[in-house]
N, C-alpha and C positions, 0 to 999 in steps of 0.2 A: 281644243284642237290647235288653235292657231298661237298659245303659248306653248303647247309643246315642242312648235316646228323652231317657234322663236327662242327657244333656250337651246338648240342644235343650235343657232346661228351662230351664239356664243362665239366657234371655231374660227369665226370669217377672221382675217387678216386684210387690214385695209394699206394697203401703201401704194403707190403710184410707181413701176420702176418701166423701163423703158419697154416698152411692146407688151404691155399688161397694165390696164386699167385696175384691175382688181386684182389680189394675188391672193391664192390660196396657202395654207399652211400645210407639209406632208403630213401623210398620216400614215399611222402604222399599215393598213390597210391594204396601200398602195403597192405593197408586197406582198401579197396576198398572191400566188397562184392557183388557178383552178384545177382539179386532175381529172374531173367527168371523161374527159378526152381522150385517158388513157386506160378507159374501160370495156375497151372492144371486145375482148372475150368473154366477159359477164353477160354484153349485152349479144352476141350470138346465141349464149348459152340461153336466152329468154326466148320465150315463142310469140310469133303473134305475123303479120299477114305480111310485114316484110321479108324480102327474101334476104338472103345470109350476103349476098351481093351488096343489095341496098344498104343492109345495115354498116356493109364492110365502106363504103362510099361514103357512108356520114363520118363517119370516124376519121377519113382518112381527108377530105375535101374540106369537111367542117358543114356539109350543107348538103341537101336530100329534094330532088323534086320528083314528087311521087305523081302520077299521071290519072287524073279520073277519078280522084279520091271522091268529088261530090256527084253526085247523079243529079240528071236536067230538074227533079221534083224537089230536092233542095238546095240547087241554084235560084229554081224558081221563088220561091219560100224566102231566101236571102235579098232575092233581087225585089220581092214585095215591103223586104222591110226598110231596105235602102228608099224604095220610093216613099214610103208613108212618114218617113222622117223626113224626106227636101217639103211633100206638101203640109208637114207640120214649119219646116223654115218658112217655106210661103206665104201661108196662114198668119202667120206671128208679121213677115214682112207688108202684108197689106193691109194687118190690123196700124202700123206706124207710119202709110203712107209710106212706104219706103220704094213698094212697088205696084203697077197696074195691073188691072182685068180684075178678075174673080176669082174665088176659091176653085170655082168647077174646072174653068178653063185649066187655070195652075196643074190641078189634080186629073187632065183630061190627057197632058205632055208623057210623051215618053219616060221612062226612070233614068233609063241613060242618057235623055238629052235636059232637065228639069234643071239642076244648078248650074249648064251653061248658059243658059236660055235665061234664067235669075240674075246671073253673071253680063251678058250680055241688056239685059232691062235695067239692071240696077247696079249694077256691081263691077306520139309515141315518147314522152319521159315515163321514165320506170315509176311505178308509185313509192314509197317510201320503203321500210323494213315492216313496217304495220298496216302496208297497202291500202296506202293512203294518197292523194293524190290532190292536187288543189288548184284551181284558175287565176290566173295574177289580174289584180283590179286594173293595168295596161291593157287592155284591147283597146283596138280602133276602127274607125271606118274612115278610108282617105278617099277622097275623089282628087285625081291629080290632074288640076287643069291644063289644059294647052299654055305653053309659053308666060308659063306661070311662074317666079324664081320661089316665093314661097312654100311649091309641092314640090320641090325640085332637093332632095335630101343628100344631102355628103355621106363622104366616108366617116364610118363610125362604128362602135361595138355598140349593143343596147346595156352591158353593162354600165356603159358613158350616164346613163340613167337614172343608175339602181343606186341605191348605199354603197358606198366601198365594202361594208362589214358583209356585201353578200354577194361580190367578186365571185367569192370560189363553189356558188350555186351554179346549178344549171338549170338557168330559167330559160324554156326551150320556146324557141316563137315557129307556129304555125301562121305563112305566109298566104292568104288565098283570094287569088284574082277574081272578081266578077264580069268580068270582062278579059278579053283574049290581051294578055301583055306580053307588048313587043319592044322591040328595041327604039323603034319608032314614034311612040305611046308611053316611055317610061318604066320598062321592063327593072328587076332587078339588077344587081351586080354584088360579086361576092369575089374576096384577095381567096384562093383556093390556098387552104395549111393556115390561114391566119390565124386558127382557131388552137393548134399545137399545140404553142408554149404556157396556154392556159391565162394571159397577163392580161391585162388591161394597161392599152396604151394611155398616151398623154392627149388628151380631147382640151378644146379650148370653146368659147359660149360670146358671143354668138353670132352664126354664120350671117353674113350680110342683111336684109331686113327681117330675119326669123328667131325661134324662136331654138335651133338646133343646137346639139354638140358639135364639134366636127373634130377630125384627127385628120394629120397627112400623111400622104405617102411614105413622105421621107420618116416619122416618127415610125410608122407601120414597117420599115425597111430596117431601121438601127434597131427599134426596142422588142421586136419580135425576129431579130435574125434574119429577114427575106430580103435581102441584097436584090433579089427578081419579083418584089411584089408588085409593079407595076405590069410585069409580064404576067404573073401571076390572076389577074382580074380577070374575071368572067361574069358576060350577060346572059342570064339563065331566062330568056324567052318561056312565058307557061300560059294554056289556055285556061280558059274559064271551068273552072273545076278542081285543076291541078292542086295542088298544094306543095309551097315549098317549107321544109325543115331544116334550122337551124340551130344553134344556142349561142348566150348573150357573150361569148368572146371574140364570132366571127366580124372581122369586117368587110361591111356591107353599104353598100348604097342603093338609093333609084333616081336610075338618071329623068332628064327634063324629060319631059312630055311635047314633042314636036311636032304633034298629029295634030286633027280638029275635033278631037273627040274627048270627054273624060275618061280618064282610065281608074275605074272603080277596084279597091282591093281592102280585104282588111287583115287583121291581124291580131293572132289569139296567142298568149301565153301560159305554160302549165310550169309546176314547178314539185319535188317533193314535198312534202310539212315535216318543218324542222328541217334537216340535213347539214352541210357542213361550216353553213354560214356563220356569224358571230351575235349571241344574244341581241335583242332591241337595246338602244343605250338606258341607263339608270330612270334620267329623267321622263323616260315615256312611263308613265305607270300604268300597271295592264298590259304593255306590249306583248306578245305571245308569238309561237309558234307559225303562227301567220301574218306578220308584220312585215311583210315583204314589201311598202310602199311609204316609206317615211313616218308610217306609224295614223296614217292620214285615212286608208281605207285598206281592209283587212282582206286576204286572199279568200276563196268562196271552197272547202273541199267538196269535192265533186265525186270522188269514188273513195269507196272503203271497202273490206271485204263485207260481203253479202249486201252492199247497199249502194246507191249512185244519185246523184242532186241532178232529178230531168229538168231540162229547161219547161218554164210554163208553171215550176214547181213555187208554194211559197218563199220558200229559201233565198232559190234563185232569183225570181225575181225582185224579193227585198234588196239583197245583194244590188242586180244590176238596176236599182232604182236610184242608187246614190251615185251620183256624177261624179266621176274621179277627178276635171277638168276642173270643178267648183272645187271639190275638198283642197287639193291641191294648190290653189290659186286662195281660197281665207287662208291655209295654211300658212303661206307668206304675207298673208291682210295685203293682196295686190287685189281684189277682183273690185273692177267698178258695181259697185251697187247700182248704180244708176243707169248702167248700159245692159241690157238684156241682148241683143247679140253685139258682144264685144269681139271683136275681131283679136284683142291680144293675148299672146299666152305668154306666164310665167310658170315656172313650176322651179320644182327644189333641186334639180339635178342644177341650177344656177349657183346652188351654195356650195357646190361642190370643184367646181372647174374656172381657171383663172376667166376674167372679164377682159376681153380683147380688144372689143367691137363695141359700139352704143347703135342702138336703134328702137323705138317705138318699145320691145318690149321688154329690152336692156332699162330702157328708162323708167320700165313702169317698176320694174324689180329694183332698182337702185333706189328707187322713191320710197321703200318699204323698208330700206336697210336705217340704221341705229345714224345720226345726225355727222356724227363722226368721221363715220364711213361714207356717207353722202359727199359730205364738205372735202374729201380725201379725193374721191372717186372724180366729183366735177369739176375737181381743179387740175386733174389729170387732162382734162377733155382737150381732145384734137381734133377730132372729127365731127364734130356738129356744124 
């Protein structure tokens, strides 16, 4: 695994030039537009619980928040499994002496209030042509602390993420609050049309002490035409249930969190199998049709005609037994062995976007890169 990521690195370009620690090389790629967007009449001509309004709204906005998608029994069910992962953080944290009390007590706190309280102690895509349909190994579960700059996410496409070779996919993200998000609490925001011209803007790595892409305004204003994108932004407030839709051209933020509470949400990806991406590169051998994540962990198909992958199922759960945050992180040989909750993240959308910024997890990624590239990179250094 972790030579296949390293023969992709091959690409890096190491030079020092002014406002870029690291500099990328173009890629053909980088021209790559998406058309999903200009599919509006295909996708009316499909049936299914959204109304012809709504679908006309995604298309047109770049973004969908549907109202009441989940019912209170699997909120409920959600919000049990969010808690049993902080009392497993717990567990693991009192086994290191890291924090007080007991398992029971830890396990006795509220779900929404457990990682502040931790904190405060211690710290709808179409399926394919052969209806087929598949879940991207990105999901997440964010708890976005109070005045916290690390849960605090910029503007950005989620293509900022993916391979270039798979720009012109529509890797469609379901957006869904477990608690009521507000503007106040760190609600979304979305540039309305950013999603249009199908491109993928210029992102640069990494925003202030994290681990982000970020793009700006002004790149979002010149390289997508919206002279008005700053007017253009909008905070789509959604309650717990709701569900927001998007696809990986829109840019999107979520602002700080300025309340005293966490604001729990997560976030699921679907994609076609196959469609109009660009092969895995040579060097992955084996790569296939589901290689949607650097070749590091494979997408999971979830529906076919006459058949569908239930959660709870063997599949699935083999699937989500592999930690995409581990693969991801040998993939670059960054992950400390030695720290069981590591607090840093690296992952591979770093190999792809100029190096700007140095911070904790800039460092750890540049400490992985070929000696060359090191000795290049830290003689740039300004900001340490």
């Amino acid at each position: 695994m972790a030579s296949i990521a390293m023969a992709a690195r091959a690409l890096i370009l190491a030079v020092a030039v002014a406002g870029n620690l690291l500099e990328r090389p173009s890629s053909p790629f980088h021209d790559v537009s998406a058309t999903w967007q200009e599919t509006l009449d295909a996708a009316l001509a499909r049936t299914g619980p959204l109304s012809a309004g709504d679908v006309e709204r995604y298309f047109v906005d770049g973004f969908l928040k549907v109202e009441g998608v989940l019912d209170g029994a699997m909120l409920a069910e959600l919000r049990g499994d969010v808690d049993a992962k902080q009392t497993e953080f717990a567990r693991s944290l009192l086994a290191e002496g890291r924090l007080n009390g007991t398992i029971d007590a830890w396990a006795a706190i509220p779900w929404d209030e457990k990682l502040l309280r931790m904190q405060d102690a211690q710290l709808g895509v179409p399926a394919d042509a052969d209806g087929k349909l598949a879940i991207h190994p990105a999901w997440n579960l964010r708890g976005k602390m109070p005045s916290h700059d690390e849960t605090e996410v910029p503007w950005h496409q989620d293509n900022s993420y993916w391979e270039p070779r798979l720009w012109s996919q529509q890797i469609f993200t379901a957006w869904v609050p477990l608690v009521d998000a507000t503007p106040a609490n760190g609600c979304m925001e979305y540039i309305r049309g950013s999603h249009k011209k199908g491109q993928t803007v210029t992102h640069t790595c990494c925003l202030g002490n994290t681990w982000y892409t970020e793009t700006s305004l002004a790149d979002v204003a010149a390289q997508l035409g919206l002279p008005d994108a700053a007017d253009r932004a909008t905070l789509v407030p959604a309650r717990a249930g709701d569900v927001i839709f998007f696809g990986p051209t829109m840019v999107h933020r979520s602002i700080k969190n300025s309340g005293s509470t966490i604001r729990w949400s997560a976030d699921l990806r679907w994609h076609q199998v196959g469609g109009p991406g660009a092969p895995p590169p040579p060097e992955r051998a084996g790569g296939d049709e589901l290689d949607f994540f650097y070749g590091l962990k494979n997408s999971l198909v979830i529906a076919e005609p006459g058949a569908t992958v239930a959660p709870g199922s063997p599949a699935m759960d083999a699937w989500a037994s592999i930690d995409r945050s581990e693969v991801q992180e040998a993939g670059l040989n960054t992950k400390a062995a030695a720290i069981d909750l590591d607090p840093i993240v690296t992952g591979p959308w770093m190999d792809i976007w100029n190096i700007t910024h140095r911070n904790r997890h800039v460092d750890r990624y540049v400490a992985s890169l070929p000696a060359a590239v090191r000795a290049a990179v830290d003689g740039a250094r300004t900001d340490l």
